[in-house]
PyMOL Python script that loads the backbone (N, CA, C, O; Angstrom):
from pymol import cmd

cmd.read_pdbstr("""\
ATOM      1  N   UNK A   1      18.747  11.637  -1.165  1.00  0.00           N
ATOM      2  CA  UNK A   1      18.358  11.766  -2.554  1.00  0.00           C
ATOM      3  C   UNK A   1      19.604  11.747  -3.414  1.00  0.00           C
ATOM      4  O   UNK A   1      20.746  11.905  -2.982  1.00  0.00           O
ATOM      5  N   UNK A   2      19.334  11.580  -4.416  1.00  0.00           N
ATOM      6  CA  UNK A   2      20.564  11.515  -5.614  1.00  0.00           C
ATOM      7  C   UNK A   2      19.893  11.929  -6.565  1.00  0.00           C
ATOM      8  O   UNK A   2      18.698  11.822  -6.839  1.00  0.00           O
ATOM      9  N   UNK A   3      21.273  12.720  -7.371  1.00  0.00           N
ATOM     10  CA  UNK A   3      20.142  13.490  -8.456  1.00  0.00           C
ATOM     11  C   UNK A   3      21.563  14.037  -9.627  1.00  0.00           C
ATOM     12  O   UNK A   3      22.684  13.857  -9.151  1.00  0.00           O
ATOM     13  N   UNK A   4      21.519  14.528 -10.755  1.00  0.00           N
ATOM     14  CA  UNK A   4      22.603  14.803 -11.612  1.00  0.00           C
ATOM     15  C   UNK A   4      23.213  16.039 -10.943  1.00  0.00           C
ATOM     16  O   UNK A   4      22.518  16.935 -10.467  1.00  0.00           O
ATOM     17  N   UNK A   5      24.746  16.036 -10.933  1.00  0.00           N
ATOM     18  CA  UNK A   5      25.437  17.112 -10.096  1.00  0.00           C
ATOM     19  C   UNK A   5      25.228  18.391 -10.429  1.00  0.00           C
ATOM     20  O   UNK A   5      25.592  19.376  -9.787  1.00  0.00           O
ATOM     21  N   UNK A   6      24.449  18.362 -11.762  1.00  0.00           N
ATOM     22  CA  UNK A   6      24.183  20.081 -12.381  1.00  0.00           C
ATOM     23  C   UNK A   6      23.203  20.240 -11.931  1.00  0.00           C
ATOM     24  O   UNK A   6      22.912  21.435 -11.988  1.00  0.00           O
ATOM     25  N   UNK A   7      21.963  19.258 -11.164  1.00  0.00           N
ATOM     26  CA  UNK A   7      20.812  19.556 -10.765  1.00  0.00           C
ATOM     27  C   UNK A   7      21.202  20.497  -9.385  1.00  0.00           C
ATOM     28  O   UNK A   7      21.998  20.013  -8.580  1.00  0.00           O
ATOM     29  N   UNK A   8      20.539  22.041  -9.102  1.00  0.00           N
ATOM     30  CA  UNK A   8      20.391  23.079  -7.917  1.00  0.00           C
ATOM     31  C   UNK A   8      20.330  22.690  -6.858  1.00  0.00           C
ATOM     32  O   UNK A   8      19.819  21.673  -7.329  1.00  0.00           O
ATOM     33  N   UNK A   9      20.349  22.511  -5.929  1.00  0.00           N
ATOM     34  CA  UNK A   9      19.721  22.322  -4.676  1.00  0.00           C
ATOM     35  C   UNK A   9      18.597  23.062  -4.351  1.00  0.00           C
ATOM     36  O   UNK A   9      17.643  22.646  -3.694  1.00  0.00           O
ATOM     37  N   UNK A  10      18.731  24.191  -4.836  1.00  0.00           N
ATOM     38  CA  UNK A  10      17.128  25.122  -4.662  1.00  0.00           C
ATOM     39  C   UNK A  10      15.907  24.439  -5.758  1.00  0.00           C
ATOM     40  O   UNK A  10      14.705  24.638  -5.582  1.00  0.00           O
ATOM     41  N   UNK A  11      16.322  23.822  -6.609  1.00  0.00           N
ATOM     42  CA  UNK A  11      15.595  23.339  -7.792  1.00  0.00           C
ATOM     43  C   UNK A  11      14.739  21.930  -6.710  1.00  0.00           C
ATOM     44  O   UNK A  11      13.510  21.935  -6.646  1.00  0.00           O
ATOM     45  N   UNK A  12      15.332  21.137  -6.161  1.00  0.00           N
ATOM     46  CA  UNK A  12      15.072  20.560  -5.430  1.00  0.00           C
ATOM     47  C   UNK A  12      14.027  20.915  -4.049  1.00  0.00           C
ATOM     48  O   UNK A  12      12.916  20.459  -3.779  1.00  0.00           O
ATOM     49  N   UNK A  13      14.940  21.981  -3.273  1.00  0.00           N
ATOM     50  CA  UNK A  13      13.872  22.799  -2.330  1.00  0.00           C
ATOM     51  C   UNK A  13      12.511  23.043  -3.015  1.00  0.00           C
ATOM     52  O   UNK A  13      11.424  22.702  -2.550  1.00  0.00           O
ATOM     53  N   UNK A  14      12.748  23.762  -4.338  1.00  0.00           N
ATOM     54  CA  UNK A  14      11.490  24.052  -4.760  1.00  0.00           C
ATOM     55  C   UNK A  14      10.295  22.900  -4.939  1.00  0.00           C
ATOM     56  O   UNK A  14       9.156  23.134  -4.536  1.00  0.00           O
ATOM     57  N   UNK A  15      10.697  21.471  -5.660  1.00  0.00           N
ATOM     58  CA  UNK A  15      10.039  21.021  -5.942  1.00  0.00           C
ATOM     59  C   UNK A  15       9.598  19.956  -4.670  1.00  0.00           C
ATOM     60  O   UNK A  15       8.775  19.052  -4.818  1.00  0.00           O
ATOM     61  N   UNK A  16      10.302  20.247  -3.421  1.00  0.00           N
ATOM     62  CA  UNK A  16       9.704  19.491  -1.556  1.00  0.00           C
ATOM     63  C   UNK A  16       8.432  20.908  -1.834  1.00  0.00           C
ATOM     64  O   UNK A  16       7.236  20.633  -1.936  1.00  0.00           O
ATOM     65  N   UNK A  17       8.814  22.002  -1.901  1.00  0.00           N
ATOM     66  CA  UNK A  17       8.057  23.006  -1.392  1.00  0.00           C
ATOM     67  C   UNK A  17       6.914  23.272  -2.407  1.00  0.00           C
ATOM     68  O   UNK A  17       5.957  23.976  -2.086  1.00  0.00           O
ATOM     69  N   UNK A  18       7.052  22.532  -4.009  1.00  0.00           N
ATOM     70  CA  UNK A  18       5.719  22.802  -4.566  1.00  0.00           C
ATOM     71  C   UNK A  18       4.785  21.714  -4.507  1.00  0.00           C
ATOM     72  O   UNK A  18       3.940  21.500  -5.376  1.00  0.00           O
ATOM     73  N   UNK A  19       4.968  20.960  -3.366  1.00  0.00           N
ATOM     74  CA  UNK A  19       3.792  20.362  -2.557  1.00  0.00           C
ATOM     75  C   UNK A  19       2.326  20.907  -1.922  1.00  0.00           C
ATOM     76  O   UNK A  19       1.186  20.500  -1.701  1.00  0.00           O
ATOM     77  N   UNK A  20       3.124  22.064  -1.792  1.00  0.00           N
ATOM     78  CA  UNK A  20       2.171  23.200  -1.396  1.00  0.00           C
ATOM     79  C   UNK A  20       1.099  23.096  -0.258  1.00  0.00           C
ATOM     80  O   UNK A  20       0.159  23.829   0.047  1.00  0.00           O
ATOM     81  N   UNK A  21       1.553  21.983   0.233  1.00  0.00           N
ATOM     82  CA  UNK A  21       1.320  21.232   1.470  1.00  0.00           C
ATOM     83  C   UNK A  21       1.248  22.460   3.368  1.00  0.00           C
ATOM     84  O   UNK A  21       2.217  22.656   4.103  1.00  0.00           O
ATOM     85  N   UNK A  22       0.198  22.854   3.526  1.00  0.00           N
ATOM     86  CA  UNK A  22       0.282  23.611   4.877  1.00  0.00           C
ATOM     87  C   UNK A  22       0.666  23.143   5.610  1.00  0.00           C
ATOM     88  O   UNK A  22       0.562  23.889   6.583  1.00  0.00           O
ATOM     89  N   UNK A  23       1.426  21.685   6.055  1.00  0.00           N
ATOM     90  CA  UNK A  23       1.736  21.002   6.545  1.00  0.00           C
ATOM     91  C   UNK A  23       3.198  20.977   6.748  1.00  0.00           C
ATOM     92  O   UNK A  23       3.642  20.710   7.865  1.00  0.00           O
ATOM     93  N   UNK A  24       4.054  21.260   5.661  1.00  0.00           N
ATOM     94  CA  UNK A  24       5.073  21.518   5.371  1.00  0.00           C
ATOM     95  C   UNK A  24       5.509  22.809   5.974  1.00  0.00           C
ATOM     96  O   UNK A  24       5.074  23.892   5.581  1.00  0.00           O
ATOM     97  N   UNK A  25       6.530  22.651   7.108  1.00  0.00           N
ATOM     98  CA  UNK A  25       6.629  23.911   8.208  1.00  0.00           C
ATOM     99  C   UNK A  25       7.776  24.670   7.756  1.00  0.00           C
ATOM    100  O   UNK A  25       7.898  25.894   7.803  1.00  0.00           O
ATOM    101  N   UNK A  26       8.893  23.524   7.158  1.00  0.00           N
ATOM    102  CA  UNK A  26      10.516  24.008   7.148  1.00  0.00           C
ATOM    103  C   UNK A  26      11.127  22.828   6.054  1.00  0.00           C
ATOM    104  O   UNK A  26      10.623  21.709   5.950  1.00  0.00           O
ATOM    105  N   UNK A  27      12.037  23.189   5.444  1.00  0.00           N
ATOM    106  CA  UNK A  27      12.917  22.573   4.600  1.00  0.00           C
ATOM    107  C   UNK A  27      14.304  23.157   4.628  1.00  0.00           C
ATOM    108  O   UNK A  27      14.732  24.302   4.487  1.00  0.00           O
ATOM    109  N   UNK A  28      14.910  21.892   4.877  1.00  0.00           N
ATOM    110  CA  UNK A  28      16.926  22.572   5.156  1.00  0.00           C
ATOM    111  C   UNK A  28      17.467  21.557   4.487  1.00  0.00           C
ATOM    112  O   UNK A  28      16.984  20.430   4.599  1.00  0.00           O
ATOM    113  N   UNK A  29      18.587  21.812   3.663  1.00  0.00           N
ATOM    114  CA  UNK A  29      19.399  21.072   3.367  1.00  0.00           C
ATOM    115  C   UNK A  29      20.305  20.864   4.653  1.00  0.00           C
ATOM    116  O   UNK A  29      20.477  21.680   5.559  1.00  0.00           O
ATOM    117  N   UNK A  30      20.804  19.692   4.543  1.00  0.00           N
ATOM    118  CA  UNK A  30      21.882  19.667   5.727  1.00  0.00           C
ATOM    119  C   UNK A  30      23.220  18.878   5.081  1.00  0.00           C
ATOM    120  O   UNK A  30      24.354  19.177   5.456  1.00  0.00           O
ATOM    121  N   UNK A  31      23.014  18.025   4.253  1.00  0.00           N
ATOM    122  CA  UNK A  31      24.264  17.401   3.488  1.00  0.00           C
ATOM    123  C   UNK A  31      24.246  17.671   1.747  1.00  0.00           C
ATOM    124  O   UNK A  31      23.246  17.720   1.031  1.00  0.00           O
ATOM    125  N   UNK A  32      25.409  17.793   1.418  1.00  0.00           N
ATOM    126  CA  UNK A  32      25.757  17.080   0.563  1.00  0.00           C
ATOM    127  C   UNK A  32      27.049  16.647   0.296  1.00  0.00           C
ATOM    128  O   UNK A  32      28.095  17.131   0.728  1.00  0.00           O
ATOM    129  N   UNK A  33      26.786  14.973  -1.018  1.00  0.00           N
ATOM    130  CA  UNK A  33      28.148  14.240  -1.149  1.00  0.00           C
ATOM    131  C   UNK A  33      28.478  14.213  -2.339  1.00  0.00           C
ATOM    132  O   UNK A  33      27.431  14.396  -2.959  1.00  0.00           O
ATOM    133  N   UNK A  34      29.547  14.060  -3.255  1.00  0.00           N
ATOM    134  CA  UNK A  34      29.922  13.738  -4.219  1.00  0.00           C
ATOM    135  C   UNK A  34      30.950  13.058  -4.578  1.00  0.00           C
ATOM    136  O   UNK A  34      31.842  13.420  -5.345  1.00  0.00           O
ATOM    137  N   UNK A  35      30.787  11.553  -3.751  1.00  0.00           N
ATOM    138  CA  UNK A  35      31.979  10.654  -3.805  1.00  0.00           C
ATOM    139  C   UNK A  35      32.069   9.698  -4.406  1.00  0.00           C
ATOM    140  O   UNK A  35      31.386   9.408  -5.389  1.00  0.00           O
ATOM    141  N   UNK A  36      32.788   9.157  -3.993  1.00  0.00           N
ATOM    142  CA  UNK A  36      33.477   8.160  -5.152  1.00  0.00           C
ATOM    143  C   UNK A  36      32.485   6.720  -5.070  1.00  0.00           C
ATOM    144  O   UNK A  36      32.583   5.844  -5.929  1.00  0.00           O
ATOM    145  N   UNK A  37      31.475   6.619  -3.845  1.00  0.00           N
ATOM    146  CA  UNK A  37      30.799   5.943  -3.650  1.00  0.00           C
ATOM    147  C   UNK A  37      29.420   5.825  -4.640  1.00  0.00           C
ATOM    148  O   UNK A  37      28.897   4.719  -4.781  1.00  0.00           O
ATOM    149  N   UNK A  38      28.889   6.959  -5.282  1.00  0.00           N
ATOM    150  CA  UNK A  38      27.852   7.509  -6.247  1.00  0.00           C
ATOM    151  C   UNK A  38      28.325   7.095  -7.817  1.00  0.00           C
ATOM    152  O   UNK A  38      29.451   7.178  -8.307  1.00  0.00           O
ATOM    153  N   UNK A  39      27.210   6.672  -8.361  1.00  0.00           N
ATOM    154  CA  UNK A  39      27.537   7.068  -9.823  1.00  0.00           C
ATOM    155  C   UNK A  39      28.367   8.359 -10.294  1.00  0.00           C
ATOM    156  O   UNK A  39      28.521   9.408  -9.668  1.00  0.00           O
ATOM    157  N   UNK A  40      28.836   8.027 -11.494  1.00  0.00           N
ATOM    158  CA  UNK A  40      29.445   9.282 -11.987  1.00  0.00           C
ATOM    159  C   UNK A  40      28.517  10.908 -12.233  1.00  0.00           C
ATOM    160  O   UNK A  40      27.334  10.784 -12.549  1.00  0.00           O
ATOM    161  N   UNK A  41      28.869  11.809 -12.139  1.00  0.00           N
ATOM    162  CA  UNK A  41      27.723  13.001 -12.292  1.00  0.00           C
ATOM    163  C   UNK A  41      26.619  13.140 -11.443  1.00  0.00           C
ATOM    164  O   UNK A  41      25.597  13.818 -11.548  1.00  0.00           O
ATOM    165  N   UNK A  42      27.176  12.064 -10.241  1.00  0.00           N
ATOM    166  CA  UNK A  42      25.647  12.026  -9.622  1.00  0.00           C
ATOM    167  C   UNK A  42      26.241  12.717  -8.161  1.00  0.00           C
ATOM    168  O   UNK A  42      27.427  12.777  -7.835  1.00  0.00           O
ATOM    169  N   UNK A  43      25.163  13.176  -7.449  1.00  0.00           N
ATOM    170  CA  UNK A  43      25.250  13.624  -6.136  1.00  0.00           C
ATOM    171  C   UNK A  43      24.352  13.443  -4.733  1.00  0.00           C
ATOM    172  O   UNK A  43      23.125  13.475  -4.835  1.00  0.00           O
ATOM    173  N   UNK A  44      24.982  13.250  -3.406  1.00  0.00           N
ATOM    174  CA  UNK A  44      23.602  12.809  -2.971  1.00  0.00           C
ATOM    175  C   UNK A  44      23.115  13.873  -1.531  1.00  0.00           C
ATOM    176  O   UNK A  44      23.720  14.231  -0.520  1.00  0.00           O
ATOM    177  N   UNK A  45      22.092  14.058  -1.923  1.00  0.00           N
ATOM    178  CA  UNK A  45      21.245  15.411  -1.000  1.00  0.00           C
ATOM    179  C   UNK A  45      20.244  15.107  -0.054  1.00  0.00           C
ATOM    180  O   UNK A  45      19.346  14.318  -0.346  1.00  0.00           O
ATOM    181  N   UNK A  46      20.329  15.871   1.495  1.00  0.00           N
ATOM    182  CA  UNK A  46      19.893  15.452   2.477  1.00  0.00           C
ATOM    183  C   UNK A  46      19.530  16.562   3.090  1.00  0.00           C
ATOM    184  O   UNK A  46      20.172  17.505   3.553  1.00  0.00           O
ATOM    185  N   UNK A  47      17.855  16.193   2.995  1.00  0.00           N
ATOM    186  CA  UNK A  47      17.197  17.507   3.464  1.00  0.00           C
ATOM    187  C   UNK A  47      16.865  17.374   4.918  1.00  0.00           C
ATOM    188  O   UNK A  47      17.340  16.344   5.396  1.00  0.00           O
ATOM    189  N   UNK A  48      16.170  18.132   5.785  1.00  0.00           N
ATOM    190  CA  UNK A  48      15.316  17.630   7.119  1.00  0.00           C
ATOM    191  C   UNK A  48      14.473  18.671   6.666  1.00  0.00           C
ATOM    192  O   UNK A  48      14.761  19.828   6.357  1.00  0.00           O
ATOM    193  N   UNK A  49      12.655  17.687   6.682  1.00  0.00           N
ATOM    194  CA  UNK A  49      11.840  18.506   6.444  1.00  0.00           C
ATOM    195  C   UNK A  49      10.615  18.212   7.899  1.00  0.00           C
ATOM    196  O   UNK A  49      10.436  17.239   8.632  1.00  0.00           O
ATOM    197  N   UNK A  50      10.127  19.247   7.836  1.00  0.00           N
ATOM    198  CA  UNK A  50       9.467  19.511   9.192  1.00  0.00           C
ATOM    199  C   UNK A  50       7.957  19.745   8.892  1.00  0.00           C
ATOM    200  O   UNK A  50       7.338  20.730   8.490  1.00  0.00           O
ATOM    201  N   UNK A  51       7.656  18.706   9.173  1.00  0.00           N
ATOM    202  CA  UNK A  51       5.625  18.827   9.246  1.00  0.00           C
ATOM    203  C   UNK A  51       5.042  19.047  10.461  1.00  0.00           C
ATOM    204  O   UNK A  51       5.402  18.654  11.570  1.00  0.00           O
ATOM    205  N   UNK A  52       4.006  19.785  10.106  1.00  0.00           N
ATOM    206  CA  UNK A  52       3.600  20.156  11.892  1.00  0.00           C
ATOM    207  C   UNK A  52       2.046  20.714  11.489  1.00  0.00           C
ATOM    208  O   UNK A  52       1.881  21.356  10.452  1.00  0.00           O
ATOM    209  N   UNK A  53       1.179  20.477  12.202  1.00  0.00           N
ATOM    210  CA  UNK A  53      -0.034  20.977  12.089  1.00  0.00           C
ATOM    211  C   UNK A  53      -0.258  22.081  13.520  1.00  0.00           C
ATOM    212  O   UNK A  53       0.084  21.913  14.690  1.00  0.00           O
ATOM    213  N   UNK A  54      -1.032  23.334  12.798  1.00  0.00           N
ATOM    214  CA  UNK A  54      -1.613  23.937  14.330  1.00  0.00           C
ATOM    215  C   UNK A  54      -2.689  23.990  15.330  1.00  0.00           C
ATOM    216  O   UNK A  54      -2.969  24.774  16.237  1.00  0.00           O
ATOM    217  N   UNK A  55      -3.380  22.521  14.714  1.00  0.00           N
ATOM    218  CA  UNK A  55      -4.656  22.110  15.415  1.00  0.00           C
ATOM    219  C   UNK A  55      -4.721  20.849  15.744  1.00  0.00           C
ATOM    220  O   UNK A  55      -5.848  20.377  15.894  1.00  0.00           O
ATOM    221  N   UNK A  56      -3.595  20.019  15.931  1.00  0.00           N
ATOM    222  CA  UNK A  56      -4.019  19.056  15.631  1.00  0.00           C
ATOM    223  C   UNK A  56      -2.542  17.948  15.881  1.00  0.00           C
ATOM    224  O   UNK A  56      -1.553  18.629  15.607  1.00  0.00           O
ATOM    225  N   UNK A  57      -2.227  16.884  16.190  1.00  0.00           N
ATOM    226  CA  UNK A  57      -1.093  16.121  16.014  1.00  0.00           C
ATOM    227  C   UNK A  57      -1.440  15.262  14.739  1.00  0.00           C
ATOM    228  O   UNK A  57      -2.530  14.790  14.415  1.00  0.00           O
ATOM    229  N   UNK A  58      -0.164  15.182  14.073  1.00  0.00           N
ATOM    230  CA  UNK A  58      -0.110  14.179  12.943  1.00  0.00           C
ATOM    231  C   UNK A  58      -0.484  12.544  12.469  1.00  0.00           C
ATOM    232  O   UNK A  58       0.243  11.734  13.043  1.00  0.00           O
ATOM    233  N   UNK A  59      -0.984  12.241  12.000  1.00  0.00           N
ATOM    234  CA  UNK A  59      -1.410  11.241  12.019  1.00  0.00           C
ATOM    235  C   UNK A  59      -0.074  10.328  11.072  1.00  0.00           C
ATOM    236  O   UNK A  59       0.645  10.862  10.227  1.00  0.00           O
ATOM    237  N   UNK A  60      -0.024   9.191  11.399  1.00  0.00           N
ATOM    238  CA  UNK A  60       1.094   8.843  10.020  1.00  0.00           C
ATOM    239  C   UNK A  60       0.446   8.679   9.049  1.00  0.00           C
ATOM    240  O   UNK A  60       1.151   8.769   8.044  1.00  0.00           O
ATOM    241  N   UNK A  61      -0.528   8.487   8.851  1.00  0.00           N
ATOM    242  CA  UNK A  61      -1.260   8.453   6.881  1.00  0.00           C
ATOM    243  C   UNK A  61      -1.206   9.951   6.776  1.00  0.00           C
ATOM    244  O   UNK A  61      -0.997  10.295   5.612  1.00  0.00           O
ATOM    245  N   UNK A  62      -1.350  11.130   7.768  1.00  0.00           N
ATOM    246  CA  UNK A  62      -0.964  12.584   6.992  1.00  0.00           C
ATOM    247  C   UNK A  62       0.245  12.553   6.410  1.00  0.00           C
ATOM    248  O   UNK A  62       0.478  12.634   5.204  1.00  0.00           O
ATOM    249  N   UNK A  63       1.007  12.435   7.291  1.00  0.00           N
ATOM    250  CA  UNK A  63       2.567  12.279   6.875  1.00  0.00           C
ATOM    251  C   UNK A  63       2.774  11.653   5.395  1.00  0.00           C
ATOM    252  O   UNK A  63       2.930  12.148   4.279  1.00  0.00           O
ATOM    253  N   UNK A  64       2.692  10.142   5.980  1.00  0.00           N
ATOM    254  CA  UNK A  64       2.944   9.784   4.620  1.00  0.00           C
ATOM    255  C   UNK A  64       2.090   9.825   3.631  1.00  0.00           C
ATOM    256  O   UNK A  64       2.314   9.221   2.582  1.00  0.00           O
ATOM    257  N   UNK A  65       0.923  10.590   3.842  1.00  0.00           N
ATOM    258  CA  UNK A  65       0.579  11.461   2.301  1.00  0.00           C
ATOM    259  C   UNK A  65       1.316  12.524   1.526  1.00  0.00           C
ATOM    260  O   UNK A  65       1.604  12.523   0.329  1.00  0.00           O
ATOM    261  N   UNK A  66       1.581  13.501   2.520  1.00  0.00           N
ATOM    262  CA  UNK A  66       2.298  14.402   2.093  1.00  0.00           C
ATOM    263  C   UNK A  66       3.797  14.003   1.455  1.00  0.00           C
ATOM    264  O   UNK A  66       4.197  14.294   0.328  1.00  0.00           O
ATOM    265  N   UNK A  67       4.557  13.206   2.557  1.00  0.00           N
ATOM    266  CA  UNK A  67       5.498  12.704   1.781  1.00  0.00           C
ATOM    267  C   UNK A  67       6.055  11.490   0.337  1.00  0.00           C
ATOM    268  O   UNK A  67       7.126  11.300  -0.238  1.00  0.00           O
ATOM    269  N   UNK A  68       4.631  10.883   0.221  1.00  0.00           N
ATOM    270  CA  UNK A  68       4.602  10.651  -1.378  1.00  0.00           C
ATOM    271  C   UNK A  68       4.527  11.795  -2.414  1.00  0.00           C
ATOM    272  O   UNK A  68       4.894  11.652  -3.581  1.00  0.00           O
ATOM    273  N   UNK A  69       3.909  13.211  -1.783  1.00  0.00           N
ATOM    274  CA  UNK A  69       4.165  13.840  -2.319  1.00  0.00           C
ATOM    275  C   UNK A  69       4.675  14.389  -3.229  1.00  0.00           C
ATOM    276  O   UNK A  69       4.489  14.618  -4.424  1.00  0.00           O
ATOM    277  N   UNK A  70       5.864  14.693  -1.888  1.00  0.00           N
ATOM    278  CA  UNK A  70       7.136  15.354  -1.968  1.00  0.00           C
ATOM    279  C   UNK A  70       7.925  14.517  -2.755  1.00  0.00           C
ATOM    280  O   UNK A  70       8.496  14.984  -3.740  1.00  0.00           O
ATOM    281  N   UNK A  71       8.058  13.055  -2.378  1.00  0.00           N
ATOM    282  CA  UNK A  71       8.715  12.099  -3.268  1.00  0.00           C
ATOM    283  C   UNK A  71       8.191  12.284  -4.911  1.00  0.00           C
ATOM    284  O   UNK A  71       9.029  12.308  -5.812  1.00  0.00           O
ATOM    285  N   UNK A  72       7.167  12.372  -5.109  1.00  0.00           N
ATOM    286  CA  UNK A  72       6.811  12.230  -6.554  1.00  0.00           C
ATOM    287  C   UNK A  72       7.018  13.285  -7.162  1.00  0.00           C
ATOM    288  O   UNK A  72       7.070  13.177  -8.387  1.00  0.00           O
ATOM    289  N   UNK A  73       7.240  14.876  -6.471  1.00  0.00           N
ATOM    290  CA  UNK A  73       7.719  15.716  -6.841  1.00  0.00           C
ATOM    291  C   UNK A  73       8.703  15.604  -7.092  1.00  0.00           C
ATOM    292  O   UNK A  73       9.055  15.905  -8.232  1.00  0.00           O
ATOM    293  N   UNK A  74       9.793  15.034  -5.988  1.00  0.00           N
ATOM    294  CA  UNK A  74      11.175  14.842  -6.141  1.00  0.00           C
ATOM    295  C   UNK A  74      11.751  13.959  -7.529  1.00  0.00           C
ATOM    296  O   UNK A  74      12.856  13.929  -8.070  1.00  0.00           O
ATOM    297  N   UNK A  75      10.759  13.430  -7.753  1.00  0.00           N
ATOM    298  CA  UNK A  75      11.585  12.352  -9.099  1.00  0.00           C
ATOM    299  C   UNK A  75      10.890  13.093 -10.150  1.00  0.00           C
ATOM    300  O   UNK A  75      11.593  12.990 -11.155  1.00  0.00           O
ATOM    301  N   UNK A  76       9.723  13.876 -10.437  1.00  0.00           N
ATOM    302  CA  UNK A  76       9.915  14.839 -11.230  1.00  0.00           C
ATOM    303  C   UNK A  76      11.355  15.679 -11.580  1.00  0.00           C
ATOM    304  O   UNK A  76      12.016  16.008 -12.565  1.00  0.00           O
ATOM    305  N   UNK A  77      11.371  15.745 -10.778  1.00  0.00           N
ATOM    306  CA  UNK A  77      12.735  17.159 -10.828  1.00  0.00           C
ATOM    307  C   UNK A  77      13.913  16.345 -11.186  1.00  0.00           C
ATOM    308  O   UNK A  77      14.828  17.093 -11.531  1.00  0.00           O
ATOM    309  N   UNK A  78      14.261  15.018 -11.239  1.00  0.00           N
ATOM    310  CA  UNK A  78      15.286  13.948 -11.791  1.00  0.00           C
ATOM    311  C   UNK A  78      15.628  13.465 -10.022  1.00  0.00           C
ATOM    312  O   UNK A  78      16.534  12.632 -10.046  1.00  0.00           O
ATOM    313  N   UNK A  79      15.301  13.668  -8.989  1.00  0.00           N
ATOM    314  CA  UNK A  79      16.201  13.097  -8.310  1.00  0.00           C
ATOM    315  C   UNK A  79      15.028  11.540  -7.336  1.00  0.00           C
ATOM    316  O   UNK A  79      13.806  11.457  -7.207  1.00  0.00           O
ATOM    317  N   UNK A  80      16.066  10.672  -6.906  1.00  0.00           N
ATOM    318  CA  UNK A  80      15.492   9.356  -6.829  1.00  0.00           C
ATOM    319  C   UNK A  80      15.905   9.080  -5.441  1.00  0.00           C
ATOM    320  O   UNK A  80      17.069   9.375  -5.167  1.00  0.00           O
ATOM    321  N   UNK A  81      14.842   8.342  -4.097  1.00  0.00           N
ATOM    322  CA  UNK A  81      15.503   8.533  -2.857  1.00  0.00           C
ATOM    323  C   UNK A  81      16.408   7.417  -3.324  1.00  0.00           C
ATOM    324  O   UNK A  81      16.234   6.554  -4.184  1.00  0.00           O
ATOM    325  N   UNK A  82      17.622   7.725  -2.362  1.00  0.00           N
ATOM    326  CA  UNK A  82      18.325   6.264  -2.385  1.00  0.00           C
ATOM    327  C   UNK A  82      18.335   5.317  -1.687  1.00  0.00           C
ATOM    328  O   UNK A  82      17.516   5.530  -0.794  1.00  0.00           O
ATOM    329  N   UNK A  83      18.983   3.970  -1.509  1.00  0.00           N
ATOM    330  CA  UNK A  83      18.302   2.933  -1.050  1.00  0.00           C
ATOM    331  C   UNK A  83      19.356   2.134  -0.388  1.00  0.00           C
ATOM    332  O   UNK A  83      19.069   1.071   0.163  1.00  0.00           O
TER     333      UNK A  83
END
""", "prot")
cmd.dss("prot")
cmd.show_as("cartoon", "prot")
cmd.util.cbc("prot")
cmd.orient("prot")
């Protein structure tokens, strides 16, 4: 993700996690960059998020329901996956 360098990282957590998704087990940041490779003011953030059901194995249309989600949450909050 990339997002403005004043944007939180918890601001971010929050808005994977106001998916509100039961599906949604765990959220970790594990990186971040702020190099010379990025736009100016910009930063780029790398979560690992963990879906898991307790009845059941995942289907990929669950998944990637939930994770349009999370994505559409995510660009609410200003940040954009990168590409």
């Amino acid at each position: 993700l990339t997002c403005p360098r004043q944007t939180p990282a918890a601001a971010l957590e929050a808005a994977i996690r106001s998916v509100n998704s039961k599906l949604v087990r765990s959220v970790e940041l594990f990186d971040v960059y702020e190099g010379s490779q990025l736009q100016n003011n910009q930063k780029s953030l790398a979560y690992s998020i963990t879906l898991q059901a307790d009845d059941h194995t995942l289907t990929d249309e669950e998944c990637a329901a939930v994770m349009s989600k999370i994505i559409a949450a995510l660009e609410k909050a200003g940040a954009l996956l990168r590409s």
